[in-house]
Every structure is written in structure tokens, then in C-alpha cells.
C-alpha positions as CSV (number, residue, x, y, z in Angstrom):
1,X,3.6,-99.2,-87.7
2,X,3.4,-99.5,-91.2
3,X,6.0,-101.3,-93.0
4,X,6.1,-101.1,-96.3
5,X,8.0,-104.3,-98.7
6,X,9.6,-102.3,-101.4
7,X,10.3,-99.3,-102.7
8,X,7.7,-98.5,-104.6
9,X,5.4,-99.1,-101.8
10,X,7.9,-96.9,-99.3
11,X,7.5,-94.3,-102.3
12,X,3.8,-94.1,-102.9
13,X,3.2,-93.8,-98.7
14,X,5.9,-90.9,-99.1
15,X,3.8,-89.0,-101.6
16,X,0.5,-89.6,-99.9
17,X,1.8,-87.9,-96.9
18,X,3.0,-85.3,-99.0
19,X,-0.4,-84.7,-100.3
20,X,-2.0,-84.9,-97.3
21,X,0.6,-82.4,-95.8
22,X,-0.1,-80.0,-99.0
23,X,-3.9,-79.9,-99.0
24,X,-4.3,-79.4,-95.4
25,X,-2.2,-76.3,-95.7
26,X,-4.1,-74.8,-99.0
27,X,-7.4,-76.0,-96.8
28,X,-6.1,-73.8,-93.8
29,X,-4.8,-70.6,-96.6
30,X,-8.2,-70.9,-97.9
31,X,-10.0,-71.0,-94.8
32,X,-8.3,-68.2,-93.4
33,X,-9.1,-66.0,-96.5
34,X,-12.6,-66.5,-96.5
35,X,-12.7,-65.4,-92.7
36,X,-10.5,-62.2,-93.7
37,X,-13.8,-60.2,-95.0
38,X,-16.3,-59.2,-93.3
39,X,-19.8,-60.7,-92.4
40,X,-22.7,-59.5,-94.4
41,X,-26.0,-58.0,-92.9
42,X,-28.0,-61.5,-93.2
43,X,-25.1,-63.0,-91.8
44,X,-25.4,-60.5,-89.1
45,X,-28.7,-61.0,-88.6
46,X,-28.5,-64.8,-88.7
47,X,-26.2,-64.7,-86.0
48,X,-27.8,-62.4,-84.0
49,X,-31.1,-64.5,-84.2
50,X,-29.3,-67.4,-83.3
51,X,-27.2,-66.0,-80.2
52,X,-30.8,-64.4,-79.0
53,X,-33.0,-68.1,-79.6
54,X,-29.6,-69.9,-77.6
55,X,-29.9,-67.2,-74.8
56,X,-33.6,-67.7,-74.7
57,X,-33.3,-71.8,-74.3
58,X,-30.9,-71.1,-71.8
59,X,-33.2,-69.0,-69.9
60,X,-35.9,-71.4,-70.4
61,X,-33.6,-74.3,-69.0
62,X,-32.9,-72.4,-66.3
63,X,-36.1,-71.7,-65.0
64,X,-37.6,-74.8,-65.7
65,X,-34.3,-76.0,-63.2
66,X,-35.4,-73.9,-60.4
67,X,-39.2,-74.4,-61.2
68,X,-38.5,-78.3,-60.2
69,X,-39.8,-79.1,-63.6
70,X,-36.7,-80.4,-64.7
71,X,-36.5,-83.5,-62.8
């Protein structure tokens, strides 16, 4: 582990674990606020699109698989 030679080294490894420990938890409040309103209609759409061109790979995949072709 770390092991720090005097004080003011033991210090300044305290408060960078303190600011570490304090923007993680305004990055998680801030996060969690943005995901508290709803998704837009181009979001909507967006995601839509994507699930429906993910679902369609798949499928592709799949038959391709059972085709032989993917070998």
C-alpha cells in the first residue's frame, strides 16, 4: 500500500480521497436527475430505430447460422 513519509503527504492523500469520494457522489446526484425526466420524441424515435436495426442483425445472424453461411 501506499505509505506516505510525513504529514503533509498523509494529509494531501486524505483530501484527494475526499474529492474523489465527493465528485463521484455529485456525478451520481446529477446523473440520476437527468434520468428523472422523460425521453423526448427523437429520443424515442432514436431508440426505437436502434432496438428495430439490433433486432434485424440478430435476425440476420441467425439465419445466416442455420443457412450454414456462417462458418
Amino acid at each position: 500500500m501506499f505509505n506516505p513519509q510525513t504529514p503533509w503527504a498523509a494529509g494531501a492523500i486524505f483530501l484527494a480521497g475526499i474529492a474523489v469520494i465527493v465528485y463521484t457522489t455529485l456525478d451520481i446526484n446529477r446523473t440520476t436527475r437527468l434520468n428523472e425526466r422523460p425521453m423526448t420524441a427523437d429520443q424515442t424515435r432514436a431508440l426505437a430505430e436502434y432496438v428495430q436495426h439490433v433486432q434485424d442483425k440478430s435476425a440476420e445472424e441467425t439465419l445466416r447460422r442455420l443457412s450454414g453461411e456462417g462458418k
